[in-house]
C-alpha positions in Angstrom: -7.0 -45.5 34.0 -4.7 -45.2 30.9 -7.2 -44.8 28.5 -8.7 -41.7 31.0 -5.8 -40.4 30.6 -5.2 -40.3 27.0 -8.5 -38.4 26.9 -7.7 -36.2 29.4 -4.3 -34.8 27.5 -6.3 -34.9 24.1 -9.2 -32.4 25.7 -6.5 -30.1 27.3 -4.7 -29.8 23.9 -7.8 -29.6 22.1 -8.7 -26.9 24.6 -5.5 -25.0 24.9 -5.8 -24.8 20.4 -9.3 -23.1 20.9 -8.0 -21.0 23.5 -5.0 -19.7 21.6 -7.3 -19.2 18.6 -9.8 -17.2 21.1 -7.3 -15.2 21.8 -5.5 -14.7 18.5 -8.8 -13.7 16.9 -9.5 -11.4 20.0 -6.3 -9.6 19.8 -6.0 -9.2 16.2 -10.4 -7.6 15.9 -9.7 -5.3 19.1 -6.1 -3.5 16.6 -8.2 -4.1 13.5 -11.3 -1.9 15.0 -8.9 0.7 16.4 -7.7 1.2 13.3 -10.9 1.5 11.0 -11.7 4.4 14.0 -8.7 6.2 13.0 -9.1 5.7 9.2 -13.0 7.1 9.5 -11.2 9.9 11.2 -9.3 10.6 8.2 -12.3 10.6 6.4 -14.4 12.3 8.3 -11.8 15.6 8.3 -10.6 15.6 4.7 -13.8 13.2 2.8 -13.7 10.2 0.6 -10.7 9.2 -1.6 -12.2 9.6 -5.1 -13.5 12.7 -3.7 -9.7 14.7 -3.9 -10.2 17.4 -6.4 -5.6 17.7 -7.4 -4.5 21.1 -8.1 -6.1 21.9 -11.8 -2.6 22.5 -13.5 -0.9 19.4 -11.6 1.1 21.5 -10.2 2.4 20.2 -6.3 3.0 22.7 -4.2 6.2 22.4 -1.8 4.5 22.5 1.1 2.4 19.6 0.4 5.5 18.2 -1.0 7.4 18.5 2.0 4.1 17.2 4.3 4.1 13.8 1.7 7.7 13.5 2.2 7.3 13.4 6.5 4.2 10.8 6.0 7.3 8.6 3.9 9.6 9.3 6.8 7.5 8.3 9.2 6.3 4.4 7.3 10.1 3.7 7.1 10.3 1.4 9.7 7.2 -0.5 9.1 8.1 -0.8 5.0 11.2 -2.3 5.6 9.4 -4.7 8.2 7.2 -5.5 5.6 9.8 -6.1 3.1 11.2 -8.8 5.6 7.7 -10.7 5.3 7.7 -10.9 1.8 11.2 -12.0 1.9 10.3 -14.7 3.8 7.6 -15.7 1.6 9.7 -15.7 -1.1 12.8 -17.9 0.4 9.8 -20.0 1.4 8.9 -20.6 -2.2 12.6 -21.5 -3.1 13.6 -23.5 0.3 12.4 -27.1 -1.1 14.2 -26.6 -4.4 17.4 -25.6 -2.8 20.3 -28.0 -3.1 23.1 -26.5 -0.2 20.5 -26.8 2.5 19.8 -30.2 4.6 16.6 -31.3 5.2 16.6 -30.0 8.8 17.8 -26.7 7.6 14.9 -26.3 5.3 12.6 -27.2 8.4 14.2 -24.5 10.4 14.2 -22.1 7.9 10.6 -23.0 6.9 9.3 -22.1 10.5 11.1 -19.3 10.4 9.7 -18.2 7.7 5.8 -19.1 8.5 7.0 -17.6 11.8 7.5 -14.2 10.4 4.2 -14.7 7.7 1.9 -15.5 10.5 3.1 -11.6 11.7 1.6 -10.4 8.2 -1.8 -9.4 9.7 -0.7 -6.8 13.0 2.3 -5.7 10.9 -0.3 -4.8 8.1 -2.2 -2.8 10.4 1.1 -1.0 12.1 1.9 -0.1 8.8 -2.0 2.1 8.5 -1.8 3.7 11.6 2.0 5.0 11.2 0.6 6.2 8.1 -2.6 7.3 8.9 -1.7 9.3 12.2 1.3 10.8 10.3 -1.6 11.9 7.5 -3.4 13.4 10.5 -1.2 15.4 12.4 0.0 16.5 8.3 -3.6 17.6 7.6 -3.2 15.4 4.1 -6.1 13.5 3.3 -5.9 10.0 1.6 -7.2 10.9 -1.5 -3.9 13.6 -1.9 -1.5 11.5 -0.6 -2.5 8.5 -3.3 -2.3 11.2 -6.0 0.9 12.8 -4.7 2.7 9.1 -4.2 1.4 7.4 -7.8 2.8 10.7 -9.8 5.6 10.6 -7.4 6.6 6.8 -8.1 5.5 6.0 -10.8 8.4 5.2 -13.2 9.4 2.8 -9.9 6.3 1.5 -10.3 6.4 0.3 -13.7 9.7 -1.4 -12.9 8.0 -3.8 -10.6 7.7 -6.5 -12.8 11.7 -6.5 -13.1 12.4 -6.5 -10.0 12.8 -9.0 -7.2 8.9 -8.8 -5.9 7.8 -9.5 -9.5 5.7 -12.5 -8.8 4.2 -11.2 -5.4 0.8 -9.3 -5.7 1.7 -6.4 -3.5 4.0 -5.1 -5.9 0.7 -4.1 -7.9 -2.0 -1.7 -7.9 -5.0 -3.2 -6.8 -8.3 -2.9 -9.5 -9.8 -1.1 -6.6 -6.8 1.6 -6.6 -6.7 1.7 -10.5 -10.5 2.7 -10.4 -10.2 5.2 -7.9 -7.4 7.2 -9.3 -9.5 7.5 -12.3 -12.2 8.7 -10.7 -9.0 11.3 -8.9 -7.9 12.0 -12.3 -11.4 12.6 -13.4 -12.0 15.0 -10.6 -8.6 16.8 -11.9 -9.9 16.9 -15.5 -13.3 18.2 -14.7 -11.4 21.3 -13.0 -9.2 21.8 -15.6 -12.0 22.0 -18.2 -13.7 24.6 -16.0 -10.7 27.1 -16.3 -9.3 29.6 -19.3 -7.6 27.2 -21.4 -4.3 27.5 -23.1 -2.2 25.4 -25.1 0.0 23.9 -22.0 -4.0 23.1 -20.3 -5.4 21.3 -23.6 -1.9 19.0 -23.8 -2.7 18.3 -19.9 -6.1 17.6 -20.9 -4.8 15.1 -23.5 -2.6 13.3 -21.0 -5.0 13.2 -18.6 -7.5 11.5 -20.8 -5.3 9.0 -22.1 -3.8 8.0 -19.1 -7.5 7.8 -17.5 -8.4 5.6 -20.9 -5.1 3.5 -20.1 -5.8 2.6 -17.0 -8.9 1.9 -17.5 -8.8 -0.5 -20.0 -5.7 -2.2 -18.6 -2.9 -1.2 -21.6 -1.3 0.5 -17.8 -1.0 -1.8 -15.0 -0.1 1.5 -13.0 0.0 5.2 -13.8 2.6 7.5 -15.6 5.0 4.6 -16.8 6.9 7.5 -18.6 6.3 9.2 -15.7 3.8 12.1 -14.9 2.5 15.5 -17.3 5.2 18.3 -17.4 3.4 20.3 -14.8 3.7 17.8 -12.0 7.0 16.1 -13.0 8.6 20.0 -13.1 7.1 20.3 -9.3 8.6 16.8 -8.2 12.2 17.0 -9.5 13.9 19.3 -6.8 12.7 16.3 -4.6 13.7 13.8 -6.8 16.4 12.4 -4.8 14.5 12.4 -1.6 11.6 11.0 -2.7 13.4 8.3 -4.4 15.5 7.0 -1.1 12.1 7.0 0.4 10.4 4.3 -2.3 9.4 1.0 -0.6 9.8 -1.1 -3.4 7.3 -4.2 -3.5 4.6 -3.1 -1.9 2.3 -0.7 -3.0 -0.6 -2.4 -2.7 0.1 -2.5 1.1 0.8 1.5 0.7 -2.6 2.8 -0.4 -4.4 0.4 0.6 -7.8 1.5 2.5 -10.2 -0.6 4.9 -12.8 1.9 4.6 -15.7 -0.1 2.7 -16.5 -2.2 5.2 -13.9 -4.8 6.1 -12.6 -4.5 2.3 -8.6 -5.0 2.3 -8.5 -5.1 -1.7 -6.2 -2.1 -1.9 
């Protein structure tokens, strides 16, 4: 009788694990094919990322300025959110090693902290659709807003590796991204070489070659460490200030990142 039950309890746990799994997996594909919908939706009204042709001279316009800055607004929430994961991962990293805390507090803290990783996944996808329904009802396409926010941030960007996310992967462009805003910039030179050109368009034409060369070849781990051509840094700085308190900093492989080749969640 015992032994039946000893059985009994290990096939209801056994069960209840494949049942929580079920469901997990359920509950996470049913958000995850929502979202791709919306993301082909995107696509479908403004075409493929590396197909954004940027304004020939780099110059932003303050209406699509001010459209960028409401999509930033609008991720708030779910950056900072974020943010709290990769805290956690951090501490998690450091917990074992730390001398004040008692073994019992590093257990509690531990779960804590898996407690909050294991959220990773449907916070991930939160973060795309704020983004993604803000791009929408913005009318700004992927492909602009990943050229608007790299030439926005990028002098934050190349102070990643200083900063407290320096050893966690999302603080980095993707090889993915990297290619693709190439293939942007590319598009940007190709229309620049098609107009009249004057001296301020053959210096663009210089930067935007080198920094296409830079990037590809790796000498830039992200764009416009110096930050970007006179053009678009001249049509950024009376938004300097707001832009900045809008940076998320840590994550930008979480901020452009795109599921749209197939399930691909490289960045």
């Amino acid at each position: 009788m015992n032994h039946s039950k000893h059985h009994g309890w290990r096939y209801l746990t056994i069960a209840t694990i494949v049942f929580f799994l079920g469901a997990g997996t359920w509950f996470l594909i049913v958000p995850i094919q929502q979202s791709k919908r919306l993301e082909h939706k995107l696509i479908e009204q403004f075409d493929w990322t590396t197909r954004y042709i940027p304004p020939a001279d780099g110059i932003i316009q303050p209406d699509r300025l001010e459209r960028f800055i409401r999509v930033r607004e609008a991720v708030q929430d779910n950056c900072k959110t974020f943010q709290n994961i990769m805290d956690n991962v951090i501490r998690l990293e450091t917990l074992e090693s730390d001398p004040n805390l008692s073994a019992s507090q590093k257990t509690s803290e531990g779960i804590d902290s898996l407690k909050s990783m294991f959220s990773a996944a449907p916070t991930f996808l939160e973060f795309m659709d704020a983004r993604n329904i803000t791009l929408l009802s913005e009318e700004m396409g992927l492909g602009e807003y990943i050229y608007i926010y790299l030439a926005a941030y990028s002098e934050q960007l190349a102070q990643e590796s200083q900063g407290r996310y320096a050893d966690q992967e999302e603080a980095y462009l993707s090889p993915r991204a990297r290619k693709e805003y190439v293939q942007i910039l590319g598009n940007q030179l190709t229309a620049l070489q098609t107009t009249d050109q004057g001296t301020a368009s053959l210096a663009l034409i210089t930067d935007l070659q080198a920094e296409m060369t830079a990037l590809g070849d790796g000498s830039h781990s992200s764009p416009w460490p110096d930050g970007p051509p006179a053009n678009t840094g001249e049509s950024l700085a009376p938004y300097r200030d707001r832009l900045s308190a809008l940076y998320c900093k840590g994550i930008v492989r979480v901020e452009i990142l795109q599921k749209n080749k197939g399930f691909n969640l490289e960045g």
